[in-house]
C-alpha positions in Angstrom: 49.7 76.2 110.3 52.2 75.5 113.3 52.4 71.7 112.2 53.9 72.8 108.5 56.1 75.2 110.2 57.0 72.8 112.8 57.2 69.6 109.7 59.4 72.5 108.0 61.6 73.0 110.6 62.3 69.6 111.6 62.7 68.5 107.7 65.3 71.7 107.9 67.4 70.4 110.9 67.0 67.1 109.3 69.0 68.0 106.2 71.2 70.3 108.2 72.2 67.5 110.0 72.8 64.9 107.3 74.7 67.6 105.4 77.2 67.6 108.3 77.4 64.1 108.5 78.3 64.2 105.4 80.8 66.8 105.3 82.2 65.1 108.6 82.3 61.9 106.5 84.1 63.8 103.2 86.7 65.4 105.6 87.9 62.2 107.0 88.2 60.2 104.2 90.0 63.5 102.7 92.0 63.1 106.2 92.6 59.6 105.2 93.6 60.2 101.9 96.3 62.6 102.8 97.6 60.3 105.2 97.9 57.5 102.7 99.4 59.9 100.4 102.0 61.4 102.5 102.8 57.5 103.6 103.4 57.0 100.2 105.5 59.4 99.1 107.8 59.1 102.3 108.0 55.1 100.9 109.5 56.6 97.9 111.6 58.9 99.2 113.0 55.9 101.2 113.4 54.1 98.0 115.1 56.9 96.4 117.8 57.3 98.7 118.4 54.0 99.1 118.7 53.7 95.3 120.9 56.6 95.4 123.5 55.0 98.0 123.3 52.0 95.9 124.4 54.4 92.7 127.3 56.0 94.6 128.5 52.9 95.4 128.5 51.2 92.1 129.9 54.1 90.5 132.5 54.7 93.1 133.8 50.8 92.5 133.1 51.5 88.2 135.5 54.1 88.9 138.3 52.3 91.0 138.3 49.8 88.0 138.2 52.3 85.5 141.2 53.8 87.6 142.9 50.3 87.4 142.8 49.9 83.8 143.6 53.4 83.0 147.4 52.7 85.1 147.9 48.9 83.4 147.1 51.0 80.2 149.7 53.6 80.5 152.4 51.0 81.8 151.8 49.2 78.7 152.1 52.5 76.8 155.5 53.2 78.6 157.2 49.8 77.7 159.1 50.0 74.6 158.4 47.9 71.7 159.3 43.8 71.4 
């Protein structure tokens, strides 16, 4: 009778054991996912504002232009005909 009980508890830490193994293993890939994640979106976030600076840019020189033609526009306006 003590060898079952003693097979029993053995088999019990056993399993115990592998279960928190296990959960050790889950957590750090779960660890290691969040990592890669959080890597990831601070990549984008990079991206984004350097796409954004890049927008500002182009739109401040679209503007200047527009600006440009808008004034040769209204000179030709103001000259009386030919």
């Amino acid at each position: 009778m003590i060898e079952i009980i003693a097979a029993v508890a053995g088999a019990s830490i056993s399993v115990a054991a592998m279960g928190a193994a296990g959960f050790t293993r889950k957590s750090d890939e779960a660890r290691e996912a969040v990592v890669r994640l959080t890597m990831a979106v601070e990549h984008i976030a990079t991206q984004l504002e350097s796409l954004h600076v890049d927008m500002k840019e182009d739109r401040k020189e679209t503007y200047g232009r527009l600006s440009t033609v808008e004034q040769r526009v209204s000179k030709l306006e103001a000259r009386p005909p030919i």
